[in-house]
N, CA, C and O atoms as CSV, one atom per row, in Angstrom:
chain,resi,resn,atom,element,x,y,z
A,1,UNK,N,N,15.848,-32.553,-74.219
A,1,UNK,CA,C,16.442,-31.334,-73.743
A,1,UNK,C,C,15.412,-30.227,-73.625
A,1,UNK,O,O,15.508,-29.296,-72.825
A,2,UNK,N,N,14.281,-30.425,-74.605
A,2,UNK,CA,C,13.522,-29.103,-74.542
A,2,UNK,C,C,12.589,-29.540,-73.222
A,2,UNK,O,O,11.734,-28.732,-72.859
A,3,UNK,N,N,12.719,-30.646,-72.586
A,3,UNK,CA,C,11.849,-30.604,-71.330
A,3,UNK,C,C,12.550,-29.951,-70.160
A,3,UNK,O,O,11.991,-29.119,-69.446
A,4,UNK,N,N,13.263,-30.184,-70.063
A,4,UNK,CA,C,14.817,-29.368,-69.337
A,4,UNK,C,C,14.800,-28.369,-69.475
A,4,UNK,O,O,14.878,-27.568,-68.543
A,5,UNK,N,N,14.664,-27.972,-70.989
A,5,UNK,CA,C,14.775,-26.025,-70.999
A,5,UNK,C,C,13.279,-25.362,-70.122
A,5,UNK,O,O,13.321,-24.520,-69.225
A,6,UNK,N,N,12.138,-25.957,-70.633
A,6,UNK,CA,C,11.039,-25.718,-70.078
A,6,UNK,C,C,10.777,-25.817,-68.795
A,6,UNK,O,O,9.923,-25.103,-68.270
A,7,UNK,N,N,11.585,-26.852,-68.021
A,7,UNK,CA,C,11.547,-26.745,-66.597
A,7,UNK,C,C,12.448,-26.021,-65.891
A,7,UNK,O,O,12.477,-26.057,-64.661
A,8,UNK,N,N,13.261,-25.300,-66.614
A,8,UNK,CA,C,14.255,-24.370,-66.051
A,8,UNK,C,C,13.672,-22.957,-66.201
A,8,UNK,O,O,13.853,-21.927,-65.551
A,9,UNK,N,N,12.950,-23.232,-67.219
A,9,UNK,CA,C,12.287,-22.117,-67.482
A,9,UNK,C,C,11.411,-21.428,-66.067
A,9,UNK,O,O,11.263,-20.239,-65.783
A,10,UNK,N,N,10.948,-22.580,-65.382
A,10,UNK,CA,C,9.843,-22.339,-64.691
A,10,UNK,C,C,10.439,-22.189,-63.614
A,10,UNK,O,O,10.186,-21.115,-63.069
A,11,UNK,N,N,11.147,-22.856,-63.079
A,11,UNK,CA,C,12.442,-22.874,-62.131
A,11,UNK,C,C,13.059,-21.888,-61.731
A,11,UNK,O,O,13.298,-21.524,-60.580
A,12,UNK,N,N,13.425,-21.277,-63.076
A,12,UNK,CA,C,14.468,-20.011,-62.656
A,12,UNK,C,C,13.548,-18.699,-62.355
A,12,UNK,O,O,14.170,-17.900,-61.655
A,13,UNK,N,N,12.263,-18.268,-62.686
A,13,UNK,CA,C,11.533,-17.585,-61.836
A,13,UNK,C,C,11.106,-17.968,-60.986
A,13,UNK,O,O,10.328,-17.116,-60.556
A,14,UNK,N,N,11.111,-18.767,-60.415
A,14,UNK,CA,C,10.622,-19.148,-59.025
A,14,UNK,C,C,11.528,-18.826,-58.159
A,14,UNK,O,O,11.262,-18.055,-57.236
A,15,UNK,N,N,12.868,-19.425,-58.340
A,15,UNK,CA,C,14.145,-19.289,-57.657
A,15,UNK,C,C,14.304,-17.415,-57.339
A,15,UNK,O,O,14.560,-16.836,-56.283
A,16,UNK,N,N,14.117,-17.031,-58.289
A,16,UNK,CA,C,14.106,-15.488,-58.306
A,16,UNK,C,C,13.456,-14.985,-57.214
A,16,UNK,O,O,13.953,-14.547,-56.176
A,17,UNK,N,N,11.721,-15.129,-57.685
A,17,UNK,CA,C,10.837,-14.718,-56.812
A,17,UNK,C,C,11.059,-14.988,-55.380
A,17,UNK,O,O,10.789,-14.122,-54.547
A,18,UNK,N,N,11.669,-16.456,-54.951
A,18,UNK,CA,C,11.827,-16.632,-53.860
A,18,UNK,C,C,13.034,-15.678,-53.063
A,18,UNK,O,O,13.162,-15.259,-51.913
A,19,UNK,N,N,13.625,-15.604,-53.992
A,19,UNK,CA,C,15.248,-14.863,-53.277
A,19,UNK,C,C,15.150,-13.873,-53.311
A,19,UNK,O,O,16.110,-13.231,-52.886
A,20,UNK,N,N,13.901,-13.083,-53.852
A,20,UNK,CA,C,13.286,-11.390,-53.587
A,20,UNK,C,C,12.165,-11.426,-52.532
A,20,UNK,O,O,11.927,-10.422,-51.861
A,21,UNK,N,N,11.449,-12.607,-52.371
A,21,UNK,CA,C,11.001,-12.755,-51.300
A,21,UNK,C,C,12.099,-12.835,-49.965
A,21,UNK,O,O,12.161,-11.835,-49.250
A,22,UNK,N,N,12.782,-13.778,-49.703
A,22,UNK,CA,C,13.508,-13.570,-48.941
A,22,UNK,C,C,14.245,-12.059,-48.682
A,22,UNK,O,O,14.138,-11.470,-47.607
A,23,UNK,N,N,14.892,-11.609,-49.661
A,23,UNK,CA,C,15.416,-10.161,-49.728
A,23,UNK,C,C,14.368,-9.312,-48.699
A,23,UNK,O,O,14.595,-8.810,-47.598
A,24,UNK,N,N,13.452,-9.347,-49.298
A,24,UNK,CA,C,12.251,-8.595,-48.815
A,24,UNK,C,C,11.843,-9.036,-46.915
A,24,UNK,O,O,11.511,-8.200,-46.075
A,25,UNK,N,N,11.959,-10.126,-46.737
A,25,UNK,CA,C,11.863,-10.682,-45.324
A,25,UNK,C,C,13.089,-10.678,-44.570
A,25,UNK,O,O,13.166,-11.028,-43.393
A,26,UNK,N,N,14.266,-10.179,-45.442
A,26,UNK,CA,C,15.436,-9.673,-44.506
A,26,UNK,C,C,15.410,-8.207,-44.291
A,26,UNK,O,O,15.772,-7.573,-43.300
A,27,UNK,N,N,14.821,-7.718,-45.614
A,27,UNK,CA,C,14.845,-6.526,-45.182
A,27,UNK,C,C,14.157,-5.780,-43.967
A,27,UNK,O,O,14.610,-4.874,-43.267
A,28,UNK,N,N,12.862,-6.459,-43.917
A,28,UNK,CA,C,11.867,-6.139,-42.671
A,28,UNK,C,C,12.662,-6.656,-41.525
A,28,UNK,O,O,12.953,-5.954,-40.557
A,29,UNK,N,N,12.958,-7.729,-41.641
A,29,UNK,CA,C,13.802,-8.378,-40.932
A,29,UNK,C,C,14.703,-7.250,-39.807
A,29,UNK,O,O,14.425,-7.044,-38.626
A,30,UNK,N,N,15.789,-6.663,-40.579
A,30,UNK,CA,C,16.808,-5.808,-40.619
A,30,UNK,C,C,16.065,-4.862,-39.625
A,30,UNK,O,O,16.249,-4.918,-38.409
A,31,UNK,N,N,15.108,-3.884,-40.306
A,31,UNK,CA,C,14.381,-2.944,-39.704
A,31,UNK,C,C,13.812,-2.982,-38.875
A,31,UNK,O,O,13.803,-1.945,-38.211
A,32,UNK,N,N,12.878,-4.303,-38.299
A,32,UNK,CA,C,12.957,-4.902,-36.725
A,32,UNK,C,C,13.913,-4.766,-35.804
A,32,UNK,O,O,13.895,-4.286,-34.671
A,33,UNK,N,N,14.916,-5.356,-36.579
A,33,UNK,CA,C,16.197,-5.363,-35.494
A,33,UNK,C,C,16.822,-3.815,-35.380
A,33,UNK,O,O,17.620,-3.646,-34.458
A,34,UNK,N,N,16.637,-3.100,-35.918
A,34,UNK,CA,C,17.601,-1.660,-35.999
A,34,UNK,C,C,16.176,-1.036,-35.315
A,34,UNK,O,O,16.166,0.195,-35.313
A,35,UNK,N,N,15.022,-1.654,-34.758
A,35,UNK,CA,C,13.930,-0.533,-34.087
A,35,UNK,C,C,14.120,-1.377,-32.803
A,35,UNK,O,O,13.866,-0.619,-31.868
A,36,UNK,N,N,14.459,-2.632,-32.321
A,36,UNK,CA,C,14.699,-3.383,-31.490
A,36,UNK,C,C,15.847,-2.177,-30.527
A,36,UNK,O,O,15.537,-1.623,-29.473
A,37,UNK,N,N,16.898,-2.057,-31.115
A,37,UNK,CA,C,18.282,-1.508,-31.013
A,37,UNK,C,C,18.243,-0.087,-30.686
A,37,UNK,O,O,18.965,0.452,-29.847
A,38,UNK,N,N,17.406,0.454,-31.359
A,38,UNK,CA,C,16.737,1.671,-31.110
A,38,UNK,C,C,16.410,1.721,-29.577
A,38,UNK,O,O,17.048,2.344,-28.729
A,39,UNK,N,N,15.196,0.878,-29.363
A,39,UNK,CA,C,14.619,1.445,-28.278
A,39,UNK,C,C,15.714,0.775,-27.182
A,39,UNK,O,O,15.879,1.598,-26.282
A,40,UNK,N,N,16.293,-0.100,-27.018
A,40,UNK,CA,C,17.504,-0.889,-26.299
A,40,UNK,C,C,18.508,0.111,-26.198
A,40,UNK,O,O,19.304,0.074,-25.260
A,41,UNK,N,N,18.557,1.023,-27.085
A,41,UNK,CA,C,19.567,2.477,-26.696
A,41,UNK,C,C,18.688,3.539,-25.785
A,41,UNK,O,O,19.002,4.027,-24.699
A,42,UNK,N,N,17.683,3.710,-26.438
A,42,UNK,CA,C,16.665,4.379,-25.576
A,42,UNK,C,C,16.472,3.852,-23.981
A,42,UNK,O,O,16.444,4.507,-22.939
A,43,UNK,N,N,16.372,2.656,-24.178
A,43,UNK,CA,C,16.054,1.718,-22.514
A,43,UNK,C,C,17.368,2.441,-22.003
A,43,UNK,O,O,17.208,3.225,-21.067
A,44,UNK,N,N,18.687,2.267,-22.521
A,44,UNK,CA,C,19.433,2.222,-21.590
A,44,UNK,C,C,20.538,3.548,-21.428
A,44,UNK,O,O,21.576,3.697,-20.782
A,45,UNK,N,N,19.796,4.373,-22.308
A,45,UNK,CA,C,20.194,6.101,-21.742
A,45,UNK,C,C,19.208,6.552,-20.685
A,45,UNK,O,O,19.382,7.630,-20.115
A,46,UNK,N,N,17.969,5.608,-20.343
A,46,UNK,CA,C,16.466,5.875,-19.407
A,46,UNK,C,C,17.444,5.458,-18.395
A,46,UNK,O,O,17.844,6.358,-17.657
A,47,UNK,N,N,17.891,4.328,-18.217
A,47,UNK,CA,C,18.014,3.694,-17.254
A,47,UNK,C,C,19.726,4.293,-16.499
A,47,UNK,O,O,20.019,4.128,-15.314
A,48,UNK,N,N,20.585,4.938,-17.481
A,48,UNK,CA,C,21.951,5.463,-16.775
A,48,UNK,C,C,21.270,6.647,-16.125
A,48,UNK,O,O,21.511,6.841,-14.933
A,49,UNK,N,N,20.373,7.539,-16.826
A,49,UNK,CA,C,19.569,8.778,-15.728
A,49,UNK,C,C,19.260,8.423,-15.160
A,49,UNK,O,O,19.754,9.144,-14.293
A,50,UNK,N,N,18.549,7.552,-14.480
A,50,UNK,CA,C,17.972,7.217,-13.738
A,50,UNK,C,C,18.736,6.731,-12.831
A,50,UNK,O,O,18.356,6.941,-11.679
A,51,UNK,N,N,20.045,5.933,-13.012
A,51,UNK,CA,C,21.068,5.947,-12.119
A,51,UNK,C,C,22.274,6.987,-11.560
A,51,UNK,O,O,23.006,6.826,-10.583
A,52,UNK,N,N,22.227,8.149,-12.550
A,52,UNK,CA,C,22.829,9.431,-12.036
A,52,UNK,C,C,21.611,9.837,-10.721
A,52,UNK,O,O,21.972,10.350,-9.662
A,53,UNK,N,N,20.601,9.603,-10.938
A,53,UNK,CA,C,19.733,10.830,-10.116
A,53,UNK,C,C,19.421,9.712,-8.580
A,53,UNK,O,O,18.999,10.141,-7.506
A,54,UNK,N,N,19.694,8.553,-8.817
A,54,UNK,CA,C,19.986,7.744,-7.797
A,54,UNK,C,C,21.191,8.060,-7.094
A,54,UNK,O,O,21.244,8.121,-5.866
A,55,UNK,N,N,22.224,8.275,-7.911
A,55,UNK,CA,C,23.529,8.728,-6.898
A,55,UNK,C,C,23.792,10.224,-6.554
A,55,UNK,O,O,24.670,10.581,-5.768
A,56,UNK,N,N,22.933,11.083,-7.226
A,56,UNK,CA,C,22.626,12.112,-6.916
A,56,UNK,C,C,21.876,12.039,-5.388
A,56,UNK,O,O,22.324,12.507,-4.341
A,57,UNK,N,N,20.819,11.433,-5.553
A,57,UNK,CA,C,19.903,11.221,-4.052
A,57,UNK,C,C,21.003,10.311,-3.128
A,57,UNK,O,O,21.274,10.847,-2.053
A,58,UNK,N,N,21.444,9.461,-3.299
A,58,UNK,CA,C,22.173,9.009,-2.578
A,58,UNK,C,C,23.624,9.734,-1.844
A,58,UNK,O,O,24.231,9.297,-0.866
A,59,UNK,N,N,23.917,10.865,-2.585
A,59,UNK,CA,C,25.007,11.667,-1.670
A,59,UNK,C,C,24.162,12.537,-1.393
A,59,UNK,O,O,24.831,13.241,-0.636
A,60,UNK,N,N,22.900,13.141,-1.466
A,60,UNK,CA,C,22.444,14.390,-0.697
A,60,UNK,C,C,21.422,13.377,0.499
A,60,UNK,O,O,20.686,14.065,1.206
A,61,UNK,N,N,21.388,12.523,0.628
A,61,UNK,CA,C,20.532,11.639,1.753
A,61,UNK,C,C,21.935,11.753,2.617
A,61,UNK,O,O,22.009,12.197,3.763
A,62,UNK,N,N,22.806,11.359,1.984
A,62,UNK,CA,C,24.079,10.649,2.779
A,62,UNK,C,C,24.949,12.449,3.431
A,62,UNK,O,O,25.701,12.445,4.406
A,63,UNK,N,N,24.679,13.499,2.804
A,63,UNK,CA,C,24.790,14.836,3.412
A,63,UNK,C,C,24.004,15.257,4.264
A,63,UNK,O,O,24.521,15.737,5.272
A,64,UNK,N,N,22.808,15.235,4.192
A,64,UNK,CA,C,21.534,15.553,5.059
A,64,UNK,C,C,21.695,14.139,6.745
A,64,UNK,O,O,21.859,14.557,7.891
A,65,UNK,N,N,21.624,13.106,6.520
A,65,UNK,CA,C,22.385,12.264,7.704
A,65,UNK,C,C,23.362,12.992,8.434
A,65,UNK,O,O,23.215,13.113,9.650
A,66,UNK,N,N,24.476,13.562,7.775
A,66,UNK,CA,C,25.573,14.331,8.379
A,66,UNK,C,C,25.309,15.370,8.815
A,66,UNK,O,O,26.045,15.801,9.702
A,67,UNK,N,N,24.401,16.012,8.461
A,67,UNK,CA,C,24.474,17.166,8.927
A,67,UNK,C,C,23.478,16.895,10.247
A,67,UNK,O,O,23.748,17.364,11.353
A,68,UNK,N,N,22.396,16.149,10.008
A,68,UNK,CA,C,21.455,15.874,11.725
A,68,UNK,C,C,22.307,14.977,12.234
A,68,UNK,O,O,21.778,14.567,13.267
A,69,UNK,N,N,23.246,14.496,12.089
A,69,UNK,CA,C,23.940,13.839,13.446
A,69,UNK,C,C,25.074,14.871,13.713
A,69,UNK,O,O,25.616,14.732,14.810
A,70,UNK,N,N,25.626,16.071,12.777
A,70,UNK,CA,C,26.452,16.829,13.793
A,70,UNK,C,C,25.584,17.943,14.305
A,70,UNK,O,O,26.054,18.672,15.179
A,71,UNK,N,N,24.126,18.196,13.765
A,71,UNK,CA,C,23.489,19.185,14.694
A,71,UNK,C,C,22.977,18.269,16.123
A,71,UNK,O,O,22.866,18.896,17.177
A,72,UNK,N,N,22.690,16.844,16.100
A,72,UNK,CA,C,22.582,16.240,16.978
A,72,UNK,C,C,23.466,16.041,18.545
A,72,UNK,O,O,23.133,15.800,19.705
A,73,UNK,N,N,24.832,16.308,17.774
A,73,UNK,CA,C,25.995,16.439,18.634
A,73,UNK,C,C,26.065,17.993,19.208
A,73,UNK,O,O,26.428,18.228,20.361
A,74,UNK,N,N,25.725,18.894,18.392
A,74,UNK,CA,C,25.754,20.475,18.697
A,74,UNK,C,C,24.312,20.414,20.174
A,74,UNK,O,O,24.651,20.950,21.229
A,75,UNK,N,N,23.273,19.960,20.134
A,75,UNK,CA,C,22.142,19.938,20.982
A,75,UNK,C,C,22.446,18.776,21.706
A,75,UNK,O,O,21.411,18.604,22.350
A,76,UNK,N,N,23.241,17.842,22.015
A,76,UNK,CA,C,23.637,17.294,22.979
A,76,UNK,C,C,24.895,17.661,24.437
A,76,UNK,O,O,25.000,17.370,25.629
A,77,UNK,N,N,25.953,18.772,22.993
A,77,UNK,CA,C,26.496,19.205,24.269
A,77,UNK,C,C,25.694,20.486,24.755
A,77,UNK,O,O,25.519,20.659,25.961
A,78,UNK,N,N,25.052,21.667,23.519
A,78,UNK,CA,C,24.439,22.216,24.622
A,78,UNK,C,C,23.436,21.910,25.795
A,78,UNK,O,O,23.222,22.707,26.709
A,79,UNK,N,N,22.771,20.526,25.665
A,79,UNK,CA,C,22.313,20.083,26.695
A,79,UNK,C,C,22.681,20.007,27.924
A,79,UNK,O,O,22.174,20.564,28.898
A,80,UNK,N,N,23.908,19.050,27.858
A,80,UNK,CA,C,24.859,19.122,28.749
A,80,UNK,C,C,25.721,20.393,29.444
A,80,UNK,O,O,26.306,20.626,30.501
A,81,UNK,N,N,25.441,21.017,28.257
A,81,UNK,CA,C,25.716,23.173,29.007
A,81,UNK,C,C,24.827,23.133,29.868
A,81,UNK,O,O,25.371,22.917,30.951
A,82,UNK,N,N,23.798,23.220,29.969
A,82,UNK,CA,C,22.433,23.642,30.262
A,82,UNK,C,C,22.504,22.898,31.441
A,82,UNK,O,O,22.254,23.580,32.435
A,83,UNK,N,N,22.858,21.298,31.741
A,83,UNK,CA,C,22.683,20.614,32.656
A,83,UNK,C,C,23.705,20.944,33.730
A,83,UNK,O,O,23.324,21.191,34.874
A,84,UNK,N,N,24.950,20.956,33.410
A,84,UNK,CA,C,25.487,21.713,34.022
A,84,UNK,C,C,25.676,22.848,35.026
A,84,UNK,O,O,26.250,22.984,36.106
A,85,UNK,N,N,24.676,23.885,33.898
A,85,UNK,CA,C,24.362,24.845,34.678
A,85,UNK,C,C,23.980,24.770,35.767
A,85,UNK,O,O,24.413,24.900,36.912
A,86,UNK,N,N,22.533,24.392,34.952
A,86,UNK,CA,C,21.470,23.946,35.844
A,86,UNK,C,C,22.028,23.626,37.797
A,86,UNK,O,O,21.666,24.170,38.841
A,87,UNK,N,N,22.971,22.565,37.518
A,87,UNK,CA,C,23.043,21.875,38.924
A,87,UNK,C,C,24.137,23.228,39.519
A,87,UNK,O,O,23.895,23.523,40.689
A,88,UNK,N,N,25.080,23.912,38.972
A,88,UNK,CA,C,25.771,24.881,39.486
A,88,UNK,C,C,24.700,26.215,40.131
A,88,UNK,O,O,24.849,26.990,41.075
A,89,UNK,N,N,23.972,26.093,39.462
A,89,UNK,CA,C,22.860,27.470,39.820
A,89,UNK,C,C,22.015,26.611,40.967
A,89,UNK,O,O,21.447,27.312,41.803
A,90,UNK,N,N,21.867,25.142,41.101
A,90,UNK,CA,C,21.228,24.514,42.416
A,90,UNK,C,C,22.283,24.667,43.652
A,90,UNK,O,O,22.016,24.811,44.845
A,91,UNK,N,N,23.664,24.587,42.968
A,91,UNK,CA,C,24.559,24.385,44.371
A,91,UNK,C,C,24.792,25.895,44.704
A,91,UNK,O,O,25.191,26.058,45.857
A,92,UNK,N,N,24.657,26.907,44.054
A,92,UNK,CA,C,24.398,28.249,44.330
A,92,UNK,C,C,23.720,28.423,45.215
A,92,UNK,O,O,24.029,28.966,46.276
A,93,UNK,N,N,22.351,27.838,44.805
A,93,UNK,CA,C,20.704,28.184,45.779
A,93,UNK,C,C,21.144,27.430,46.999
A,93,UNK,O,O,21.734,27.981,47.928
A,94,UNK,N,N,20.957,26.646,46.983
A,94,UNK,CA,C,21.139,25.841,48.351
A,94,UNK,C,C,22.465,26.150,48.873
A,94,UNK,O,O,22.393,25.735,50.030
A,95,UNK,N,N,23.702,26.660,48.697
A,95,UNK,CA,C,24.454,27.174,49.490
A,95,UNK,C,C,24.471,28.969,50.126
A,95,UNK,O,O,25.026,29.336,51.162
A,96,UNK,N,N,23.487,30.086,48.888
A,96,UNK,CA,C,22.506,30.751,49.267
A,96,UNK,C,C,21.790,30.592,50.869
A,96,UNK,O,O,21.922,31.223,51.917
A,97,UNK,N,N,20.929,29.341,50.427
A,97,UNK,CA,C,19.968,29.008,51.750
A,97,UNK,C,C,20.558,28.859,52.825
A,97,UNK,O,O,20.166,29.305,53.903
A,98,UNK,N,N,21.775,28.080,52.596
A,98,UNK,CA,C,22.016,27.454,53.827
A,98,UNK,C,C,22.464,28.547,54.710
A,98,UNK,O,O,22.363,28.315,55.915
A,99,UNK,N,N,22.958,29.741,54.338
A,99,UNK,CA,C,23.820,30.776,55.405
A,99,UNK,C,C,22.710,31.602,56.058
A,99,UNK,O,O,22.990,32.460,56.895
């Protein structure tokens, strides 16, 4: 029995040491993962700004389009004013000339 006690002896600090070792490699452990998590919150408050200011640009692109295709439409009919004219002030002249 006293070989038993003596090898338990030796045993049961080891067992210890190991399971404070381990303790100790969960704990780092732990703190990896909670700096992992960290920056994975960080990544992904970067990355929702970054998608506000995308849909931000994306309705003022999508306003600025609208507005040069209805100034586009504003300088197309005054074109067509102009062209208009234009040929009314020719049928003027030349009916002018002709008398």
């Amino acid at each position: 029995m006293k070989p038993l006690a003596k090898l338990s002896a030796v045993i049961l600090p080891l067992a210890l040491l190991t399971a404070c070792a381990n303790t100790a490699e969960m704990d780092a452990l732990k703190a990896s993962v909670e700096s992992a998590q960290s920056t994975a919150d960080s990544a992904l408050a970067a990355a929702r700004n970054a998608q506000s200011t995308a849909d931000t640009a994306q309705r003022t692109a999508t306003d600025a389009e609208l507005a040069a295709m209805n100034a586009q439409k504003t300088a197309d009919e005054a074109m067509a004013t102009v062209e208009e004219c234009c040929a009314k002030i020719d049928r003027m002249f030349e009916k002018a000339m002709s008398k």
